[in-house]
C-alpha positions in Angstrom: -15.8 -2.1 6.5 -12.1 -2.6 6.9 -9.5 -4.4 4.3 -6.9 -5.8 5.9 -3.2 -6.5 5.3 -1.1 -9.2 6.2 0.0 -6.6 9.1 -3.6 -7.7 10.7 -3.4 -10.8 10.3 0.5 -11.2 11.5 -0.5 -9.1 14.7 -3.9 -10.9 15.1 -6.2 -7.2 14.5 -9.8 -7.6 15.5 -12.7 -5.5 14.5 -16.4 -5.7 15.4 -16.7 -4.1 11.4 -17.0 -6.5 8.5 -13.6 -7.1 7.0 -12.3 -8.1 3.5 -8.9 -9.1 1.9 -7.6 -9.7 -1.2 -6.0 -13.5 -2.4 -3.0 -12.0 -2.8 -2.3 -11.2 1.3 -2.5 -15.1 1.9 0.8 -15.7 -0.3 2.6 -13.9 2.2 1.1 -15.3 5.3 3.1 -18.2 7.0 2.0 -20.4 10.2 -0.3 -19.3 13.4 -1.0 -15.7 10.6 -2.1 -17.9 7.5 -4.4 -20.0 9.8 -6.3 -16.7 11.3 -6.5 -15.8 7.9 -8.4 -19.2 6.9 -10.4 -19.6 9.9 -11.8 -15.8 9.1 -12.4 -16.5 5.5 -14.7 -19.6 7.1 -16.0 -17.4 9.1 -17.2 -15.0 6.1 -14.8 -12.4 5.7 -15.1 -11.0 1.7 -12.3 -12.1 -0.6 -12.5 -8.6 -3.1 -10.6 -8.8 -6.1 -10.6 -5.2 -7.4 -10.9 -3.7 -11.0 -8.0 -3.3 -13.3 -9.3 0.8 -14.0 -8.9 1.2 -10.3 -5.9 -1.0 -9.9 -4.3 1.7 -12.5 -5.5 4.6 -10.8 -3.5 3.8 -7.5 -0.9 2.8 -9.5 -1.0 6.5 -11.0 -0.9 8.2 -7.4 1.5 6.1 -6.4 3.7 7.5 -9.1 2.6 11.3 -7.7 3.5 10.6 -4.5 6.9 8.9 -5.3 5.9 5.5 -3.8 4.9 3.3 -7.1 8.8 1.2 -6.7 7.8 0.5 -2.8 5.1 -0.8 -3.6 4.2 -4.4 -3.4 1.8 -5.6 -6.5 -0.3 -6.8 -3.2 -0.2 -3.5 -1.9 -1.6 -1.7 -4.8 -4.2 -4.3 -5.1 -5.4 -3.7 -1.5 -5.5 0.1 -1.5 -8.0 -0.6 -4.7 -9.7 -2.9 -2.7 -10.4 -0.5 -0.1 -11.2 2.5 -2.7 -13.9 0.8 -4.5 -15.1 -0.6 -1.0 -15.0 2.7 0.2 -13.5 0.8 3.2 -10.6 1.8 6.0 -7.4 0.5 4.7 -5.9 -1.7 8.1 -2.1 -1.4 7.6 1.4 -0.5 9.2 2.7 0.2 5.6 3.8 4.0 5.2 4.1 3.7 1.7 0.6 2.4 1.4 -0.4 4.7 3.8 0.8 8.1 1.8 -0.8 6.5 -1.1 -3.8 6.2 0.6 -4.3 9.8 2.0 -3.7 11.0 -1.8 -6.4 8.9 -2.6 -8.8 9.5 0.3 -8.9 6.5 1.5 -8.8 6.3 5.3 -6.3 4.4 7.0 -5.9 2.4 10.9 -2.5 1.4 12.0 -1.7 -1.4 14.3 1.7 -1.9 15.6 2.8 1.5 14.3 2.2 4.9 14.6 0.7 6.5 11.4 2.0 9.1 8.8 1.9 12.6 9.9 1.6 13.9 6.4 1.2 13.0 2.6 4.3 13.3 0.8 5.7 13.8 -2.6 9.3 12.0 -2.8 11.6 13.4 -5.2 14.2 11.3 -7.0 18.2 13.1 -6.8 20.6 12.2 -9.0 23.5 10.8 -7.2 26.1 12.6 -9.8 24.9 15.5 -11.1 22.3 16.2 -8.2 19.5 16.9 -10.5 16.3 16.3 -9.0 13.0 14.8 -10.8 9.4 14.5 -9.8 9.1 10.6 -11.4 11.3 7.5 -10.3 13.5 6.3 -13.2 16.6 4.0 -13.3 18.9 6.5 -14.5 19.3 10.0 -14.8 18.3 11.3 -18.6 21.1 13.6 -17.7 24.1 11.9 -16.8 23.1 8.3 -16.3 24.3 7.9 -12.5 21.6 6.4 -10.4 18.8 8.0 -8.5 18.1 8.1 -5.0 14.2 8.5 -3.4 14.5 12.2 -1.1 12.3 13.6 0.6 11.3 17.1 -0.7 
């Protein structure tokens, strides 16, 4: 089974695997994308709305890996979709996709090419350089703002 982004549907993906989706990927569907979306939900692809326990444990890897403020609340919701499908995440998202390999979940691109490994970000403190594992708005050190770095 694959669960599919709006990347899929914008770039017209097709699969000879069953397919799902969450509600939430047809809000940001416009025009010839939103219709493909429609005709395949006729046509019997599974609308999955996932659980709020797995919903918070992607939101909790995503805060590992440094990617839980790139992160779309559609984007979260589909890589719990395709954990408790046990499904291949469809996506061009790299976010989504480092998210994914921390959780196991496997992962096809389509108009991109994917990661070439997991990563950690780092947050650096734009004054005092200070680095820190977990996003925040301000540095508990000096207050200047923090920028996302890779480690």
């Amino acid at each position: 089974m694959q669960v599919l982004d709006s990347s899929a549907f914008i770039h017209d993906h097709t699969t000879e695997e069953s397919i799902a989706t969450i509600p939430l990927v047809r809000e940001e569907l416009e025009d010839e994308a939103g219709y493909r979306f429609d005709a395949l939900e006729g046509s019997g692809m599974r609308i999955h709305i996932p659980e709020p326990e797995t919903v918070e444990r992607v939101e909790r890897a995503a805060r590992e890996t440094g990617d839980a403020e790139t992160l779309s609340r559609t984007d979260v919701r589909l890589l719990a979709a395709s954990f408790e499908l046990d499904a291949t995440l469809v996506t061009d998202d790299y976010a989504m996709q480092n998210v994914a390999e921390k959780l196991d979940v496997a992962v096809d691109v389509i108009a991109q090419e994917g990661i070439d490994e997991r990563r950690d970000w780092q947050f650096q403190c734009q004054g005092c350089g200070r680095t820190f594992d977990e996003h925040r708005d301000r540095c508990s050190i000096c207050g200047s703002d923090l920028e996302r770095k890779r480690p």
